[in-house]
C-alpha positions in Angstrom: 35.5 38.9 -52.9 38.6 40.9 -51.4 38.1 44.9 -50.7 40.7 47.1 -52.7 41.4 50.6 -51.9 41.0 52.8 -54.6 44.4 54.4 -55.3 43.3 58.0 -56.0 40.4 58.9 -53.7 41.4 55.9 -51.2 37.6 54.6 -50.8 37.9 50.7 -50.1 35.5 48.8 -52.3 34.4 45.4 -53.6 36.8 44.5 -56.3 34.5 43.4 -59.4 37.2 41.6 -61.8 39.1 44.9 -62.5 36.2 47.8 -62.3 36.9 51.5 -61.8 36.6 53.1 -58.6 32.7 54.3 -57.9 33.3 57.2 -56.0 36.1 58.5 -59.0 36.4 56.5 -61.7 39.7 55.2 -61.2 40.5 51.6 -63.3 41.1 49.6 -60.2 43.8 46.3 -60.9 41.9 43.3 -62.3 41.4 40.0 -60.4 40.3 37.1 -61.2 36.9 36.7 -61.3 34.9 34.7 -58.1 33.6 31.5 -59.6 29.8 31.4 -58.5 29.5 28.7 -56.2 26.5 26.6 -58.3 28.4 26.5 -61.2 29.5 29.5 -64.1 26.6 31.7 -64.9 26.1 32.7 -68.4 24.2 34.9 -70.1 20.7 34.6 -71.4 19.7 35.1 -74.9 19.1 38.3 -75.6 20.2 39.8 -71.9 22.7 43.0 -72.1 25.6 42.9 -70.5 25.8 45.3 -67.3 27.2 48.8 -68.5 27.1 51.1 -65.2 29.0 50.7 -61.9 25.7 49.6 -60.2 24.4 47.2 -63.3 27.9 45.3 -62.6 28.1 44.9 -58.9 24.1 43.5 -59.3 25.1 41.1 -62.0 28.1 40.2 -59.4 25.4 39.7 -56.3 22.9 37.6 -58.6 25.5 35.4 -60.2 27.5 34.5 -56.7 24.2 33.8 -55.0 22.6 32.0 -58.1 19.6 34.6 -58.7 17.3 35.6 -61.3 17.2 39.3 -60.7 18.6 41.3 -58.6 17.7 45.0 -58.5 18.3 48.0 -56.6 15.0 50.6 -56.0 14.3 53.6 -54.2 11.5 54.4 -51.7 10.1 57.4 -53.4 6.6 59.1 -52.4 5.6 56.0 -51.2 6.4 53.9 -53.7 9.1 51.9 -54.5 10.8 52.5 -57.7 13.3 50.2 -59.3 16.5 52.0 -60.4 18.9 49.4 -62.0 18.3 45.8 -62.6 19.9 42.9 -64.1 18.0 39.2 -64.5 17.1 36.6 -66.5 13.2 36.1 -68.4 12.3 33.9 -65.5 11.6 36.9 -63.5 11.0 39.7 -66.1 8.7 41.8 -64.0 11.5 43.9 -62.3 13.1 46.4 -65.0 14.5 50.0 -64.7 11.4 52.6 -64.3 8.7 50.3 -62.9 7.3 51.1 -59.4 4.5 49.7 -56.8 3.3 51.3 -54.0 5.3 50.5 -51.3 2.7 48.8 -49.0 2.9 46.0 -51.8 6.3 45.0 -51.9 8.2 42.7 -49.8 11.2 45.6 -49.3 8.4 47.5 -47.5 8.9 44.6 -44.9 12.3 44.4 -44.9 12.5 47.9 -44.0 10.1 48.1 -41.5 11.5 44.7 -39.6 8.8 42.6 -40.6 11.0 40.0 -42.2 14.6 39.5 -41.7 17.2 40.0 -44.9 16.5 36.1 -46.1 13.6 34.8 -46.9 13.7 31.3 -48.3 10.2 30.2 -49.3 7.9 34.1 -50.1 5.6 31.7 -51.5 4.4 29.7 -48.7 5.4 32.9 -46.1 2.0 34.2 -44.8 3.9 37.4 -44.5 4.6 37.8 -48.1 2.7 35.0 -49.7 -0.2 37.5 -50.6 1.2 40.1 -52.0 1.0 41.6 -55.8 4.3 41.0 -56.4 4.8 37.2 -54.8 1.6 36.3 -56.5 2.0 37.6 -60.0 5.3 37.2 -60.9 5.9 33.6 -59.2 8.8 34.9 -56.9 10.1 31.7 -54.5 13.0 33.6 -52.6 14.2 37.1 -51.3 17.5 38.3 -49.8 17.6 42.1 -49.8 19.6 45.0 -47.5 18.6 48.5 -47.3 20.7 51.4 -47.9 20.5 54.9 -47.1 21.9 57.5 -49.4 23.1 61.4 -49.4 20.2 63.5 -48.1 18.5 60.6 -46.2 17.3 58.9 -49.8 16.5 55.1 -49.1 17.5 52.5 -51.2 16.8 48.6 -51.1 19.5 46.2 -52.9 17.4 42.8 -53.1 18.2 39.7 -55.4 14.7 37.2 -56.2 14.8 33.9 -57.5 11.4 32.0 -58.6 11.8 29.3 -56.3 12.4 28.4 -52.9 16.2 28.6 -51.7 16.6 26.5 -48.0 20.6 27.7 -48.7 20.1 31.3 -48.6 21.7 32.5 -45.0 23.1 35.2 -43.0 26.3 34.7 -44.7 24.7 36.2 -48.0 23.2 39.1 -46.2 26.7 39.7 -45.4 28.1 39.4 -48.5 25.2 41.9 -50.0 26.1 44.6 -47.1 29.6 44.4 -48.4 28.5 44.9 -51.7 25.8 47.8 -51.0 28.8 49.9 -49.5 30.5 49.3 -52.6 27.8 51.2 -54.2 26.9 53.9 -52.1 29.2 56.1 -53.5 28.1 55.7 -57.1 24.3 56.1 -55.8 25.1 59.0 -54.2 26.5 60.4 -57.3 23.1 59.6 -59.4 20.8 60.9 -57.0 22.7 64.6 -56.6 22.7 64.8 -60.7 19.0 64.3 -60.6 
């Protein structure tokens, strides 16, 4: 997906198939929309649409990498605490307001190097492969990039599937980075009106 600058407040973004700016709200011009590279994703029964700046650019990341969730959570008195989210009932675990301690989750590695952005197989990973999360919840993949917000908040952007995906590569981090900056500014504008 191309960046677009943002005609008012000039911030370069993600285009998401004519959004509005996330640092200002400015309607940005529509594109066409990316076709996912497995196929069109469609709705499940009974999932909402994405209404917030954030809830779109994850439905964006979990469609074009062919996910069943992706989320975005903040480390929070040692816990890590899911913020938005947008997936399917194959994962249904991971919703808005749910936490873990941090030790538990799989972003705890991420950020503290033990794993790199992609990992293909969590189940079979005997760096993951025990945790709550993996175990209970039948997760098979992980790609996730941190984030760190206005007053040094920390943020994980991660998109699960619940099974193994061999095609998951550095490419995808990439195109999650890109999409994380996107955000930022919309982040940051949540976290200073809590």
């Amino acid at each position: 997906m191309p960046y677009q600058t943002c005609p008012q407040c000039g911030l370069r973004t993600y285009t998401v198939s004519g959004e509005e700016c996330p640092r200002c709200g400015t309607p940005l011009q529509g594109r066409q929309r990316a076709t996912a590279r497995w196929g069109d994703w469609r709705p499940h029964c009974g999932e909402e649409q994405p209404r917030g700046v954030v809830e779109r650019v994850l439905a964006v990341a979990r469609r074009e990498l062919n996910m069943d969730a992706a989320l975005l959570s903040e480390v929070r008195e040692g816990r890590e605490v899911i913020l938005w989210a947008v997936g399917n009932e194959r994962i249904p675990a991971f919703v808005p307001g749910t936490s873990a301690p941090l030790r538990d989750t799989i972003c705890q590695r991420l950020l503290d190097g033990t794993i790199d952005g992609v990992v293909h197989d969590t189940a079979n990973d005997p760096r993951l492969r025990d945790l709550p999360g993996v175990r209970e919840n039948g997760l098979g993949a992980y790609i996730g990039v941190p984030l760190t917000g206005a007053a040094a908040r920390r943020y994980v952007l991660c998109c699960l599937a619940s099974e193994a995906r061999p095609d998951l590569s550095e490419r995808d981090v990439n195109f999650l980075r890109g999409l994380v900056e996107s955000i930022k500014p919309a982040v940051d504008r949540t976290a200073s009106a809590a």
